[in-house]
C-alpha positions as CSV (number, residue, x, y, z in Angstrom):
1,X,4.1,53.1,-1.9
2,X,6.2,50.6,-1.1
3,X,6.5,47.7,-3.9
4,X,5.0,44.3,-3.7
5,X,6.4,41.2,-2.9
6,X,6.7,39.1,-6.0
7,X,5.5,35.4,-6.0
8,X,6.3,32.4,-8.0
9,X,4.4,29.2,-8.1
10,X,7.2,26.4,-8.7
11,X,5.9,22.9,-9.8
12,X,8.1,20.1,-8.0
13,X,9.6,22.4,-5.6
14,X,10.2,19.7,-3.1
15,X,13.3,18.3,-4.0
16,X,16.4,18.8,-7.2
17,X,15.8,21.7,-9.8
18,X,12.3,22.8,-8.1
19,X,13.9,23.2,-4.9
20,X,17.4,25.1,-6.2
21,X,15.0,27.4,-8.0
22,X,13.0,28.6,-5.0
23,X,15.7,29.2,-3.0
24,X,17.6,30.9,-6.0
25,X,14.3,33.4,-5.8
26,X,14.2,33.2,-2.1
27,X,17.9,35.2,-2.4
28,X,16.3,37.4,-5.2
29,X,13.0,38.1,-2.8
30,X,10.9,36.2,-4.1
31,X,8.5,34.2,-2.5
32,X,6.5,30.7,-3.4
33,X,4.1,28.5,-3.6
34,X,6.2,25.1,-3.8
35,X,4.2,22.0,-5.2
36,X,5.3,18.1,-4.4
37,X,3.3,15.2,-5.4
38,X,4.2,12.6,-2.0
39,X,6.9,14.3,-0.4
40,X,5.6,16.8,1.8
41,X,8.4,16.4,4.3
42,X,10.8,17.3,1.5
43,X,8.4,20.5,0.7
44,X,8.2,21.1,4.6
45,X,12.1,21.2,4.4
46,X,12.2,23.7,1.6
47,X,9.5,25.7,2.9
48,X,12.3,26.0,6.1
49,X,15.1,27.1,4.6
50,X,12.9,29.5,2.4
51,X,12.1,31.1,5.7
52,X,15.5,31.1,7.2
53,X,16.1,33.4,4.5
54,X,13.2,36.2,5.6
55,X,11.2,35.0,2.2
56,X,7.7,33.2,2.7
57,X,6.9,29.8,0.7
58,X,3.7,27.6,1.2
59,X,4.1,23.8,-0.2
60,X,0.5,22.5,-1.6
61,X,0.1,18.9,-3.0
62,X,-0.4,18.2,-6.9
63,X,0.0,15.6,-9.2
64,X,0.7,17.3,-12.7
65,X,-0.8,14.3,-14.3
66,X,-4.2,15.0,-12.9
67,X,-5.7,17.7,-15.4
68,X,-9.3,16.8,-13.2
69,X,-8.0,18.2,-10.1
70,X,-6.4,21.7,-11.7
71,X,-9.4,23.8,-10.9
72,X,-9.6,23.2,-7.2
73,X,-5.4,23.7,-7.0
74,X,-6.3,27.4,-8.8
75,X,-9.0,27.7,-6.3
76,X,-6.3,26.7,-3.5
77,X,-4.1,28.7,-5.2
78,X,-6.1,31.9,-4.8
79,X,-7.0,31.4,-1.1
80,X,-3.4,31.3,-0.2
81,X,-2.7,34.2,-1.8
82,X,-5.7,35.9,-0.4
83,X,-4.3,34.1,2.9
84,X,-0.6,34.7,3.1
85,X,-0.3,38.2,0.7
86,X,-3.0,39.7,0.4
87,X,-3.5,39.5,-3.4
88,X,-5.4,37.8,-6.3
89,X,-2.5,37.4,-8.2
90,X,1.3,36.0,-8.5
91,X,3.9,37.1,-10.6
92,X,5.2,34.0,-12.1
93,X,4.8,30.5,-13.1
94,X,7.8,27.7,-13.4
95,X,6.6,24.4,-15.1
96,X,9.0,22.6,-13.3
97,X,7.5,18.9,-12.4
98,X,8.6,15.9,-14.0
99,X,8.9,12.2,-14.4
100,X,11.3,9.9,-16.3
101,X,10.3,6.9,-18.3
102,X,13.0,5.7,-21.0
103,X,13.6,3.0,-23.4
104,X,14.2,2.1,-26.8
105,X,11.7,3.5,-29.5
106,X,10.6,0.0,-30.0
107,X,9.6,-1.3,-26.5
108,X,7.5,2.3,-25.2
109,X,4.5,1.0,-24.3
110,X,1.4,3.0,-24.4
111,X,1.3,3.5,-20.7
112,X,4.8,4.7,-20.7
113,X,3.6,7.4,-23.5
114,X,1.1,8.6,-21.8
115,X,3.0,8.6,-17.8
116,X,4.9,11.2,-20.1
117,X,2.2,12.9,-21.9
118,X,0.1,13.6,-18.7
119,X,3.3,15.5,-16.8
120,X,5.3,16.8,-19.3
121,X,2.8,18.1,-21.9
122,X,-1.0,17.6,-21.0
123,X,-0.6,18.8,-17.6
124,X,2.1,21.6,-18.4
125,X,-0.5,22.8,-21.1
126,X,-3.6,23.0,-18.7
127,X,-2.2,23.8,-15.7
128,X,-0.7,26.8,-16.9
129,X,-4.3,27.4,-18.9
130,X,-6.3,27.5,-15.1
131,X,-3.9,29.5,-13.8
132,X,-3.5,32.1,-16.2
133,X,-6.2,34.5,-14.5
134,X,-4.1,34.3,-11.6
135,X,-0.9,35.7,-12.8
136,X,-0.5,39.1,-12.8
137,X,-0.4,41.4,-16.2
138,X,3.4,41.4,-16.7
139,X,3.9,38.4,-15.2
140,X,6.4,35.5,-16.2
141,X,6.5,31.9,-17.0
142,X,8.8,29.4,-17.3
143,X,8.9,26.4,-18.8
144,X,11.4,23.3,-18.5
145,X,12.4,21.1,-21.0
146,X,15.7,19.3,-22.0
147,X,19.0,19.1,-23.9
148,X,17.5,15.5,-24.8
149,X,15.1,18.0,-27.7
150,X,18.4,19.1,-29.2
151,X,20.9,16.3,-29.1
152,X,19.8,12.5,-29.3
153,X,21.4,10.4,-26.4
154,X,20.0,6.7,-25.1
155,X,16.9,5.9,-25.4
156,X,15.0,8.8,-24.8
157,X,12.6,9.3,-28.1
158,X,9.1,9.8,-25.9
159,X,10.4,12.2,-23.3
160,X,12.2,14.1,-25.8
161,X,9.1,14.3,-27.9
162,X,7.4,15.6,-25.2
163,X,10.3,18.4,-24.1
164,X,9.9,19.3,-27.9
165,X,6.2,20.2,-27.2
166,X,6.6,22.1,-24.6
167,X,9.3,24.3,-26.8
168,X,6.3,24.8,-29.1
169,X,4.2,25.6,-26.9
170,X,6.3,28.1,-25.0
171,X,6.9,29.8,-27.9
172,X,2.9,30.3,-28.6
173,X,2.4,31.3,-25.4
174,X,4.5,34.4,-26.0
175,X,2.8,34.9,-29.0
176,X,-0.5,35.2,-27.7
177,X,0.2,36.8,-24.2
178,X,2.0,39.3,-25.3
179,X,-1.0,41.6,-24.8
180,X,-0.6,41.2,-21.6
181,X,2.9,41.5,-21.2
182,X,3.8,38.0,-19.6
183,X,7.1,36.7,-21.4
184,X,6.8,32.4,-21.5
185,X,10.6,31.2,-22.1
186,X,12.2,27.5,-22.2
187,X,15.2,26.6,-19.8
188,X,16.9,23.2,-21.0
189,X,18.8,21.5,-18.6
190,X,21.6,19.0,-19.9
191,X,22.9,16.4,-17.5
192,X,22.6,17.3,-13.6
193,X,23.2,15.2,-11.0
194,X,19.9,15.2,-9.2
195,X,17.4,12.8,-7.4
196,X,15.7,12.4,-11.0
197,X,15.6,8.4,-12.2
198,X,17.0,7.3,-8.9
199,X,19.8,9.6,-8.7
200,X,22.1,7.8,-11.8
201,X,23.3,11.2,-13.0
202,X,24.3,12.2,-9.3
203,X,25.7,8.7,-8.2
204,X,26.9,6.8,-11.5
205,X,30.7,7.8,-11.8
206,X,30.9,6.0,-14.9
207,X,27.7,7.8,-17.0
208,X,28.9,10.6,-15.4
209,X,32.3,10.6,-17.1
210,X,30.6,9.1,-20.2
211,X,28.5,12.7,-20.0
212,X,31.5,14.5,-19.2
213,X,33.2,13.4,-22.1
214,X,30.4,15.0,-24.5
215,X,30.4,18.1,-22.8
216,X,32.8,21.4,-23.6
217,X,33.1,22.1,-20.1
218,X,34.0,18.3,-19.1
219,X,31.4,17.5,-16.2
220,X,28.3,17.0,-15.0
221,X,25.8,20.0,-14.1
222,X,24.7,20.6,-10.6
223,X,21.2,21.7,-9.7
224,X,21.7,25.3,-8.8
225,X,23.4,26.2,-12.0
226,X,19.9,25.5,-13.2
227,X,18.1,27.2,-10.3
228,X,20.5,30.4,-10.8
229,X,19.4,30.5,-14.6
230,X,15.6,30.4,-13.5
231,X,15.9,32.7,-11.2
232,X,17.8,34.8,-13.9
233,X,14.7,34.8,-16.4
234,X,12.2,36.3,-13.7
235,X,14.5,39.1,-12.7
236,X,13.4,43.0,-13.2
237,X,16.0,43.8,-15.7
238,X,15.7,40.3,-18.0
239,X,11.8,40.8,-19.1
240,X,13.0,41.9,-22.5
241,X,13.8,37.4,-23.4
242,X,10.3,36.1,-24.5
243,X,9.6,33.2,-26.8
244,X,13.7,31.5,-25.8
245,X,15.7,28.8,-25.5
246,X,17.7,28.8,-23.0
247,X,20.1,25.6,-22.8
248,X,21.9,25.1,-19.4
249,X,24.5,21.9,-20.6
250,X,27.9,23.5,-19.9
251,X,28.2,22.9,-23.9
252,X,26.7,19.3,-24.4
253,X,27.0,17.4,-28.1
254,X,27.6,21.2,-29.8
């Protein structure tokens, strides 16, 4: 019998590290479910180029803030599956979505704390918890965080914080599900010149040298040196890396 298609859900898939990392699988033959919070052009345009290369990706609209509406994405989640594959399950998760608040310790305001709480830690925590019945025993998931819960740069204590979470709760996660045999890893981007906070680490030349200067390698990382390291993780032959760190910062404040 011929082996199944593997499937990824990737949160944020519509645009920077979401988007490098389903088309990273799309190469690998994977396919995916692709989420975007107001974009769906973006996601359309993913979902394209995902098909140009003879994989199959769906884009479905979430806001990782909104733990309320969780259970009726899982119940989306399984109809398209049902829909487009013919399964109950996928293969794996990537926690991918994010936002970007900063400022000094001193002037986060509560609102601030909690934009970050509700993406990068509330809603990673309970939207992987609805959608663990959907992933298949032997399944994968992967979680991002940051260099920022490493190395202390600007003025970035609450969105550190929160990337520090996610570490611990990654780690738990492969704890407990290793009954099951689903790995849960961390992959920590440093600097990469995306679209994330308006584009500075793309467009600033001048905080990209200052970046450059930190790092071993002297530059600034681009979004499919992530993407590739994603992809990487939810290979056949890399299931034996559960409960890790991975940092992806071309050697950043070692």
């Amino acid at each position: 019998m011929a082996a199944r298609n593997k499937i990824a859900i990737i949160t944020g898939g519509s645009r920077g590290l979401g988007r490098s990392a389903a088309l990273k699988l799309a190469a690998d033959g994977v396919d995916s479910i692709i989420t975007y919070r107001t974009r769906e052009d973006r996601a359309a345009e993913v979902v394209e180029a995902v098909a140009a290369m003879g994989r199959r990706a769906v884009a479905l609209p979430l806001d990782t803030a909104r733990v309320d509406t969780f259970d009726a994405f899982a119940g989306q989640v399984r109809a398209l599956l049902a829909e487009h594959w013919g399964r109950e399950t996928l293969d794996f998760l990537v926690n991918n979505a994010g936002n970007g608040v900063f400022g000094p310790f001193s002037e986060v305001t509560v609102e601030d704390f909690d934009s970050l709480l509700n993406v990068h830690f509330r809603g990673v925590f309970f939207l992987t918890q609805r959608l663990l019945p959907v992933i298949a025993d032997g399944g994968r998931i992967v979680n991002l965080s940051s260099g920022l819960a490493r190395f202390v740069g600007g003025h970035h204590s609450a969105y550190a914080a929160m990337k520090g979470a996610v570490e611990v709760l990654t780690r738990n996660l492969a704890g407990e599900l290793g009954p099951r045999r689903i790995t849960a890893n961390i992959v920590a981007p440093g600097p990469i010149g995306t679209d994330f906070q308006g584009g500075a680490l793309r467009d600033d030349e001048n905080l990209r040298a200052g970046l450059a200067s930190v790092t071993a390698l002297g530059r600034v990382g681009e979004p499919d040196e992530v993407g590739a390291v994603i992809a990487a993780l939810l290979r056949e032959d890399t299931g034996w890396i559960n409960g890790q760190r991975i940092e992806v910062s071309g050697g950043t404040r070692l």
